[in-house]
DOKOL-762126 format. One line per 2 residues: number of its first residue (from 1); for each residue x, y, z of C-alpha. Coordinates in steps of 0.5 Angstrom, whole numbers, plus 500, padded with zeros to 3 digits. Layout:
<pts>
NUM> X/Y/Z ~ ...
</pts>
This chain:
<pts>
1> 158/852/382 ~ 159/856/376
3> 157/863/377 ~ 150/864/378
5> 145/867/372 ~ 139/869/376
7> 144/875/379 ~ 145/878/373
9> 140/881/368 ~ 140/878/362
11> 145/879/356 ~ 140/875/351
13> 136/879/346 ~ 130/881/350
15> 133/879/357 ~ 131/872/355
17> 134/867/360 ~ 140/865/359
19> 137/857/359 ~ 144/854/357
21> 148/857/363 ~ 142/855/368
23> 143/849/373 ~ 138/845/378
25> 143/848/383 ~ 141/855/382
27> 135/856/383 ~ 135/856/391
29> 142/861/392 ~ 138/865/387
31> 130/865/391 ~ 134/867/397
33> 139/873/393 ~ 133/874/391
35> 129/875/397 ~ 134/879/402
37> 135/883/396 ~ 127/885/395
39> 127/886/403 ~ 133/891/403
41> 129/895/399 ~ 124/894/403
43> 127/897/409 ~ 130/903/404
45> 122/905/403 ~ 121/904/411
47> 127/908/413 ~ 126/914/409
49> 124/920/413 ~ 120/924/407
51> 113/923/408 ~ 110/918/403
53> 110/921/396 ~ 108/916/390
55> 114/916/387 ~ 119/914/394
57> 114/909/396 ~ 109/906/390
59> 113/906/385 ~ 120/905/390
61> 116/898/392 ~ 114/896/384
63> 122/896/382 ~ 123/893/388
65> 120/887/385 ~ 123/887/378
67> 131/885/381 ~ 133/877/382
69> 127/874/385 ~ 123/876/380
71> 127/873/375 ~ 128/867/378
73> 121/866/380 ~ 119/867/373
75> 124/862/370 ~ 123/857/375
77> 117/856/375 ~ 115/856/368
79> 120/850/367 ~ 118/847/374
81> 111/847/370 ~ 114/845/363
83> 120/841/364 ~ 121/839/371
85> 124/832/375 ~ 125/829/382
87> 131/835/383 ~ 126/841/381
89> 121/839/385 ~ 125/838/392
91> 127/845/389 ~ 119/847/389
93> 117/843/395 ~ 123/847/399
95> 122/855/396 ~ 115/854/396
97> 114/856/405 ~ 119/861/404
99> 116/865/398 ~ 110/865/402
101> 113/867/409 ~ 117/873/404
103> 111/875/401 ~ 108/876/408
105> 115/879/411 ~ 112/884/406
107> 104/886/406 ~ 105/885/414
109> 109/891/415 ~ 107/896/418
111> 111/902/417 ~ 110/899/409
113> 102/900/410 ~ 102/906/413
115> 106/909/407 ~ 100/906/403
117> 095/907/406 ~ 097/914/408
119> 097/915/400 ~ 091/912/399
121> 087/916/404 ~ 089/922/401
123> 089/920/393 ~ 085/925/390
125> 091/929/392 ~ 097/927/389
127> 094/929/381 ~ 095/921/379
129> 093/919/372 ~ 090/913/371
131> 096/908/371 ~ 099/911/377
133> 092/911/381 ~ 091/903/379
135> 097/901/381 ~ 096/904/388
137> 090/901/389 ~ 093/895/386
139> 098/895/392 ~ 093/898/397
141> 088/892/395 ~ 094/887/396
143> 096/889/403 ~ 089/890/406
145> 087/883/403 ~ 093/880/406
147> 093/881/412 ~ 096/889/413
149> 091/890/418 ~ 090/884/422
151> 093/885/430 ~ 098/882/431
153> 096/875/433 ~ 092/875/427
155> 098/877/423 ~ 101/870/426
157> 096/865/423 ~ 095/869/417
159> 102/868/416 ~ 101/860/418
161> 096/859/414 ~ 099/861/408
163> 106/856/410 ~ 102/851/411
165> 098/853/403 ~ 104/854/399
167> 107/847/402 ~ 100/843/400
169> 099/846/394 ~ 106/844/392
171> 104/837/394 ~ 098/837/390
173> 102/839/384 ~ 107/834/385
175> 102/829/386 ~ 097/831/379
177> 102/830/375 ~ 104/823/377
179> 098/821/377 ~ 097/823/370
181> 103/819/368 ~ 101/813/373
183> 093/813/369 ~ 096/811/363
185> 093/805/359 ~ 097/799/357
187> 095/796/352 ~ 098/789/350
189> 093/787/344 ~ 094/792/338
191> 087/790/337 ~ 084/792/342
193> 086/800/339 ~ 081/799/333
195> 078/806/331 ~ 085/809/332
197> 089/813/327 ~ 095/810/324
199> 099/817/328 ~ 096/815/334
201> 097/808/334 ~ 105/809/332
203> 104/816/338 ~ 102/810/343
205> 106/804/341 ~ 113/810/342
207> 110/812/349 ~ 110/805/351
209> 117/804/348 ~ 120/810/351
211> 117/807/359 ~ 120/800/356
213> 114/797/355 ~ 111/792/349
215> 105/794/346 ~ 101/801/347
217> 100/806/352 ~ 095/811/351
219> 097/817/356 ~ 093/821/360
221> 091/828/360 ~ 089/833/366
223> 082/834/364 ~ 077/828/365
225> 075/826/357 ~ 080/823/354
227> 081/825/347 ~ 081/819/345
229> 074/816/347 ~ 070/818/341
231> 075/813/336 ~ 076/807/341
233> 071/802/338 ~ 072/797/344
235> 068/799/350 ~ 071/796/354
237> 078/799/353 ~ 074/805/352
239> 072/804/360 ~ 078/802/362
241> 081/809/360 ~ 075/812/362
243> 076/809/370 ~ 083/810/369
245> 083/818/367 ~ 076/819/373
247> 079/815/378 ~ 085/820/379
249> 087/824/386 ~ 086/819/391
251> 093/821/395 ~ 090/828/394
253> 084/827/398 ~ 087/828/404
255> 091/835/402 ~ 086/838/397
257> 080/838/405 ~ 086/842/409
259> 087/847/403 ~ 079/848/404
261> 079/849/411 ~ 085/853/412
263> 083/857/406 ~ 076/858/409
265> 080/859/415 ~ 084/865/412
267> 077/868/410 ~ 074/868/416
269> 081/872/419 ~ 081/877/413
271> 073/878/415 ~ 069/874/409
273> 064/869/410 ~ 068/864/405
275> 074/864/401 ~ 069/865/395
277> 067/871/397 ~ 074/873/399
279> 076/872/391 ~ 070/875/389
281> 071/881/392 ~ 077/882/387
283> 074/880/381 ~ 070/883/375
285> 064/879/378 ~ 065/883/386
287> 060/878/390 ~ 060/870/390
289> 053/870/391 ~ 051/873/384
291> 056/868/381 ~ 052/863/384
293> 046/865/381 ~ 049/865/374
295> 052/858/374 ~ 046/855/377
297> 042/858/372 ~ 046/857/365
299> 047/849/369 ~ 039/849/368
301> 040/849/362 ~ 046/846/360
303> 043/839/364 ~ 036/839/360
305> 041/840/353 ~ 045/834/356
307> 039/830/357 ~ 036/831/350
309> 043/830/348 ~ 043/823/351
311> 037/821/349 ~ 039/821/342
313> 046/817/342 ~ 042/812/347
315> 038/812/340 ~ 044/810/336
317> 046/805/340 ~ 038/802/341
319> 038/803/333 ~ 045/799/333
321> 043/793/338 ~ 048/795/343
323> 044/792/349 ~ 046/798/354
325> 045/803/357 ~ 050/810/355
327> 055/810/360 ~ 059/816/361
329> 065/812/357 ~ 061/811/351
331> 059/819/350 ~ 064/821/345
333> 064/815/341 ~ 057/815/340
335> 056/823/340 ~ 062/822/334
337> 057/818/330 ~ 051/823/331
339> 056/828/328 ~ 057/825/322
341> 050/822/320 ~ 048/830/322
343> 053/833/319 ~ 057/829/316
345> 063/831/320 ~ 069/827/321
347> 074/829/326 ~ 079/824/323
349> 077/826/316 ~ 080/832/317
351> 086/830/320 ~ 091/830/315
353> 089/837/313 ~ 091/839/320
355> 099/839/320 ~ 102/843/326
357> 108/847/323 ~ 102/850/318
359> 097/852/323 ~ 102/855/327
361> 104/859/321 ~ 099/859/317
363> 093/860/322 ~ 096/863/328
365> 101/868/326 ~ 097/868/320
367> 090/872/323 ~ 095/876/328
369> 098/879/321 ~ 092/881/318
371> 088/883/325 ~ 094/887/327
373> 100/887/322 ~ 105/883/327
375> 110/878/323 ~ 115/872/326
377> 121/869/325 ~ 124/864/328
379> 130/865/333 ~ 134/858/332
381> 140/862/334 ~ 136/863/342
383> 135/856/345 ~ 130/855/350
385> 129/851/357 ~ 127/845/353
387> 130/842/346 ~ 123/841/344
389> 122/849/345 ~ 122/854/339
391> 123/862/339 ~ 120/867/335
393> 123/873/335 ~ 117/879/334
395> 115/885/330 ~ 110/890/329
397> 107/892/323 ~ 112/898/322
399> 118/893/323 ~ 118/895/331
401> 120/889/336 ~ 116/887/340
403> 118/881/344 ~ 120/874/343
405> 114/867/343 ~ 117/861/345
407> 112/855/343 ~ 112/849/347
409> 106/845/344 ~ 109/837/346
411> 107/832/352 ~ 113/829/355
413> 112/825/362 ~ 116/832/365
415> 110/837/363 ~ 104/838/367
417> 098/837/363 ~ 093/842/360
419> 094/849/357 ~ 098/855/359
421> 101/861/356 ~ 107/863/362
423> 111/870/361 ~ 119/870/363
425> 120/877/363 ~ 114/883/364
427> 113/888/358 ~ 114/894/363
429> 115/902/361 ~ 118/903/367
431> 124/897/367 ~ 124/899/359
433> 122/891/358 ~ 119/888/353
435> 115/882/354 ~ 117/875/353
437> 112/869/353 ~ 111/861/353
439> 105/857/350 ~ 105/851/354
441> 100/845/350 ~ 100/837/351
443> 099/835/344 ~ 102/827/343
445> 108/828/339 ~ 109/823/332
447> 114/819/331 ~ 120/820/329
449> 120/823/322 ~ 113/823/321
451> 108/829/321 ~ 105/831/327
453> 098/832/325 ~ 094/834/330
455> 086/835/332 ~ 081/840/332
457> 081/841/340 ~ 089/842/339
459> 087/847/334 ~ 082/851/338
461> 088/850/344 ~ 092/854/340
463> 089/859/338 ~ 086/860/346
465> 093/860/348 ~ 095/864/343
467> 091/870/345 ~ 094/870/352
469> 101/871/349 ~ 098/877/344
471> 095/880/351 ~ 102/880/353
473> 106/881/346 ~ 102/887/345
475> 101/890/352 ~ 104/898/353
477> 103/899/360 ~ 107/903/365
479> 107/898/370 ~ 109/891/371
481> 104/889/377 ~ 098/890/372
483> 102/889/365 ~ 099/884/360
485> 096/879/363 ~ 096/883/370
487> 088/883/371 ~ 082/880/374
489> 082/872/373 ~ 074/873/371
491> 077/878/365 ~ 084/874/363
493> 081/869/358 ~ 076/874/354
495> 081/875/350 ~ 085/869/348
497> 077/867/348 ~ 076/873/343
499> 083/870/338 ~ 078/864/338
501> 074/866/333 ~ 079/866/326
503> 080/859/328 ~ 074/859/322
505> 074/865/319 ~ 075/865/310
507> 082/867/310 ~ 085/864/315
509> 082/857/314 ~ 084/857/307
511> 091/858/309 ~ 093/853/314
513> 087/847/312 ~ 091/843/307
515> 094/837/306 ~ 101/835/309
517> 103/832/303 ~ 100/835/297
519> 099/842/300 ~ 091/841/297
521> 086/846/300 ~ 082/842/305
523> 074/841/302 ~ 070/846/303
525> 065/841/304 ~ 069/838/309
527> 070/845/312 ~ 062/847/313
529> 062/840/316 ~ 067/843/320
531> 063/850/322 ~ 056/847/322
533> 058/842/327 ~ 061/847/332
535> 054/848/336 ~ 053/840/337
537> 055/838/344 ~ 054/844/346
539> 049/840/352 ~ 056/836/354
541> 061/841/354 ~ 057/846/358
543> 055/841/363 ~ 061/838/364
545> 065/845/364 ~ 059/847/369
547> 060/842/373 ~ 066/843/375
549> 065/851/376 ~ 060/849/381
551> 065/844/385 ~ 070/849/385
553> 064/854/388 ~ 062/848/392
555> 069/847/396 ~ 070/855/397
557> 063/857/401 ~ 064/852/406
559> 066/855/413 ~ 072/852/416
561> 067/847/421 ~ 063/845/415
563> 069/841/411 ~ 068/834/411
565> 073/831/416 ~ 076/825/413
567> 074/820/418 ~ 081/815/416
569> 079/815/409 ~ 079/822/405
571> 078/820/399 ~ 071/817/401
573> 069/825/404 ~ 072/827/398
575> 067/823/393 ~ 061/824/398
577> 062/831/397 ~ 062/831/390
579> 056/827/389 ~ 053/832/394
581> 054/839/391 ~ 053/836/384
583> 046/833/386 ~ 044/840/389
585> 046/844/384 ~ 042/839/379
587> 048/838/374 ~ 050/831/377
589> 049/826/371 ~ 052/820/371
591> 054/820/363 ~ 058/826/364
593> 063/827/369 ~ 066/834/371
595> 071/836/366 ~ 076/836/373
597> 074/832/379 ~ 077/835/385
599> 083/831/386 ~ 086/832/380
601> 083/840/379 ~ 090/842/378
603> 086/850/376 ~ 084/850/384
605> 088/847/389 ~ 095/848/385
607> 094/854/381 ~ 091/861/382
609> 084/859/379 ~ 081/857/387
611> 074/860/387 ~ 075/863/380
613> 074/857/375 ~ 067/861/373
615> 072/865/370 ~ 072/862/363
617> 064/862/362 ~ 064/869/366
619> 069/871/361 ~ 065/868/355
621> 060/873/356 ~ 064/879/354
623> 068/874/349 ~ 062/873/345
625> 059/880/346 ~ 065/881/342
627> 066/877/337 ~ 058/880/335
629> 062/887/334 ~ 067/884/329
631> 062/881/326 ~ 058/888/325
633> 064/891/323 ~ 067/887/317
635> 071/882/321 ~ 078/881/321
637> 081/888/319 ~ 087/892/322
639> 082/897/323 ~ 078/892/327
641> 084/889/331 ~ 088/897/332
643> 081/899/336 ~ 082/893/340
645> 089/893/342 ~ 089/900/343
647> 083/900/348 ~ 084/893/350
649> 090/889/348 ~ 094/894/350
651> 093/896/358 ~ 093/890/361
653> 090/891/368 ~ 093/899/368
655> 085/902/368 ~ 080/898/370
657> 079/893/365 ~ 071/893/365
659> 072/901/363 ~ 078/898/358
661> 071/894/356 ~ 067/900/355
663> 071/904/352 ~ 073/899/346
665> 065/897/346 ~ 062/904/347
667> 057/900/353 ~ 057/894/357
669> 057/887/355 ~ 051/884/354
671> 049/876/355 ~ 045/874/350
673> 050/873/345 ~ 052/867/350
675> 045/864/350 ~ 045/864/343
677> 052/861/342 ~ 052/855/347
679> 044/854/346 ~ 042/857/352
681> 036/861/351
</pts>
């Protein structure tokens, strides 16, 4: 084997991974480096005879996590997500038990707490500045919520469970994206794709080709809606893509019930009623109960915008002849109708207007300049985990460097489904480290030569997920442990929420908005078409969003013993269940699935959103409160976006992050922008 890259630091502008050199065969030499080196430091803090002081303890333990495991744990993973095969996946299935069994060697050390917890006890004293007492409150937090102060026994089945954890929620991921590429369409009558775009016909015919079919295959995505129900004329291909996409996560049953009973278990050891208390503890929202209540009020009213909803595309197909009753497969299609006739919006008329290269430059980069002063420029010397990836090299407004952004913006069998933004290296005072970030999408990649013309969904996605990299780009904190996107998960997505509002905004639009082959402007017809439109659906896209807010909830206030059992059929207890959660919270509707059923709910049972995915519509709160505030004070402007990125952008998680809040907005967010912009009122 050559020589392993993890064990150096980076010679590569910025400390990118040196991807060119990295081999399958190093990860795990390196995790293990990584691990013996993280404890030898450990045990340096422990053994030193000083009294704990913040700088031979806090700040000893956060250089201790920046060495090799840090690397390859960031590299590793971000490829894993994006990129992975049967050889990584062996590597995922092997390292994640022993990532867990380190990480507890660590929280569970009890001369380490006592240096902590002694510190803490007498923090007032110590004259931190804010940075620095956040990150003692950080680690303090950690080590109590991991179990630092459990006896003995309970240490052990703490450490058990967690094992026991991190190997399911491997096998759940894995699974996931077989399913997804398993949930494929084969089509073999060309007809049969009536509606589709002349892209999207080529895009499925290549995706057969590539498993050496004949015909056509339409891919699945993570989410339950397939993107391309609105435009398939033939209902019952639409349903067959529709059953193929919901019937998902059978295998997964079984592993997704003992995740919910080992996490409750794992509550009830640490002294919470549920594993929803648990994480509610440590978020901006502070208690699940008041979480409850907010979903279930805003469910009330996404389920009666819904049902209003329903009963006017039953009136197109009954106006039309159709003979049946709206089905949860004929929703999109038909609501893509109402748009039209409403507002004279087609999606697909927009299309050509949409090309990626120049909604990326021209949009993205572009609302970024004007609100912050920022400039790119493409790396094509830097090579990424992946040849479909892309590096830019990143500048502030006086010419400063920032960081590189590494855009990876196609599906492939390899990647898992969804959006994500990833950093490879952690912008950090205290390492001298800028940061460099990766915006993961899954949009259907063109045939060769052709343009990849892409959806207004993708458009969206990209500027969300662009907001996650400028929340790390942008970050100037002291710290790694609450550098960038280091923050409570119910305040992660207000700002990529917040970059969300240029998508539309008159100087961006008319930037990116133009025909791929003349460089026409689109319409402003067609773009007013485009804003009018915005709030149409809301009723749907709430309820299914809700839907599955609540499912979340729902498996994670369960006690241990109140778990279904799977009775030799798991996948039966889980749909059981499901039905039984939705129907009590008064969201179930047969016409509108949860935008993730649990089987395939990759945010909660292998991600870090269990009992957190009410984040995004937590999150909106202050999103929308926000947007008000630009609004009112001249919209896209350097002043307007130094003011947040110098109270918000920039502090990551370094202060509390609903004071950063504060003192951007000079008060609390408010909801009522909210209501009035889902129809909520």
């Amino acid at each position: 084997m050559t020589e392993n890259p993890f064990l150096t630091v980076s010679d590569l502008p910025y400390r990118l991974p040196r991807f060119e050199d990295i081999a399958v065969e190093h990860y795990l030499p390196a995790f293990e480096a990584g691990m013996a080196e993280e404890l030898d430091a450990v045990a340096a803090i422990t053994a030193q005879r000083e009294e704990p002081t913040f700088a031979n303890t806090v700040v000893a333990l956060e250089r201790a996590g920046t060495g090799v495991l840090a690397r390859v744990h960031r590299t590793f993973y971000n490829k894993n997500t994006s990129d992975t095969d049967a050889d990584h996946q062996a590597v995922e299935s092997e390292i994640g038990p022993r990532l867990a069994e380190h990480r507890d060697r660590i929280l569970l050390d009890p001369a380490l707490f006592a240096r902590l917890d002694a510190l803490w006890r007498r923090r007032g004293e110590l004259g931190l500045d804010e940075q620095d007492e956040r990150l003692l409150e950080r680690y303090h937090s950690e080590f109590v919520r991991g179990g630092a102060a459990l006896d003995e026994t309970g240490k052990a089945r703490l450490s058990q469970i967690n094992a026991e954890l991190a190997e399911l929620s491997t096998k759940f991921n894995q699974q996931v994206l077989a399913d997804i590429n398993d949930a494929a369409v084969h089509v073999t009558d060309a007809a049969e794709l009536d509606g589709l775009s002349e892209a999207a016909v080529k895009a499925a015919a290549a995706a057969a080709a590539d498993r050496g079919l004949d015909g056509h295959l339409l891919t699945q995505q993570l989410f339950s809606d397939h993107p391309q129900l609105d435009q398939l004329h033939d209902r019952a291909v639409r349903e067959r893509v529709w059953r193929a996409s919901t019937s998902r996560g059978a295998q997964n049953a079984a592993v997704l019930l003992a995740m919910a009973r080992l996490r409750a278990e794992r509550a009830r050891l640490l002294g919470f009623e549920h594993h929803a208390d648990y994480i509610a503890a440590d978020q901006t929202a502070g208690d699940a109960g008041i979480i409850a209540e907010r979903l279930a009020d805003l469910a009330a009213a996404s389920v009666r915008n819904a049902r209003a909803e329903a009963a006017e595309l039953q009136a197109v197909i009954d106006a039309e002849g159709g003979g049946f009753t709206l089905a949860a497969w004929d929703w999109s299609y038909y609501a893509a109708k109402v748009r039209r006739a409403k507002y004279g919006f087609d999606t697909d008329a927009l299309r050509p207007y949409l090309e990626l290269d120049r909604v990326l430059f021209d949009g993205v980069f572009r609302a970024a300049e004007l609100e912050f002063g920022l400039s790119f420029t493409e790396r094509r010397d830097l090579v990424g985990y992946h040849p479909e990836v892309r590096v830019f090299e990143v500048f502030d407004h006086d010419g400063t460097p920032l960081g590189l952004f590494l855009a990876d913006f196609f599906t492939r069998e390899s990647k898992k489904g969804g959006a994500w933004m990833n950093a490879l290296v952690v912008q950090s005072e205290l390492t001298g480290e800028r940061a460099v970030v990766v915006n993961n999408l899954n949009i259907v990649k063109p045939p060769e030569g052709e343009p990849a013309l892409i959806t207004v969904d993708n458009v969206r996605t990209m500027f969300h997920e662009f907001g996650h990299a400028l929340h790390g780009l942008l970050s100037a904190c002291r710290y790694p442990k609450t550098s960038m996107t280091s923050t409570p998960r119910d305040f992660v997505e207000y700002p990529s929420q917040v970059n969300e509002m240029w998508i539309l905004w008159p100087e961006v639009v008319a930037g990116y908005a133009r025909h791929h082959r003349t460089g026409e402007a689109a319409p402003a017809s067609l773009l007013e078409q485009w804003e009018r439109s915005g709030s149409f659906g809301e009723g749907f896209a709430s309820t299914e969003y809700l839907a599955a807010a609540i499912l979340d909830q729902a498996w994670h206030r369960l006690a241990p013993e109140d778990v279904p059992e799977a009775d030799g059929d798991a996948a039966a207890a889980v749909e059981a269940f499901e039905r039984r959660a939705l129907e009590a919270a008064g969201i179930a509707m047969d016409q509108i699935a949860p935008r993730y059923r649990s089987g395939y709910f990759a945010h909660i049972f292998a991600g870090g959103y269990s009992a957190g995915y009410y984040s995004y519509i937590w999150s909106e709160i202050l999103d929308a409160d926000t947007v008000e505030w630009f609004e009112e004070h001249g919209g896209l402007t350097r002043e307007n976006g130094d003011r947040f990125r110098k109270f918000l952008l920039s502090r990551g998680g370094s202060i509390d992050p609903m004071e950063s809040y504060r003192r951007f907005r000079g008060r609390d967010a408010r909801i009522e922008p909210l209501l009035e912009r889902r129809g909520l009122q």
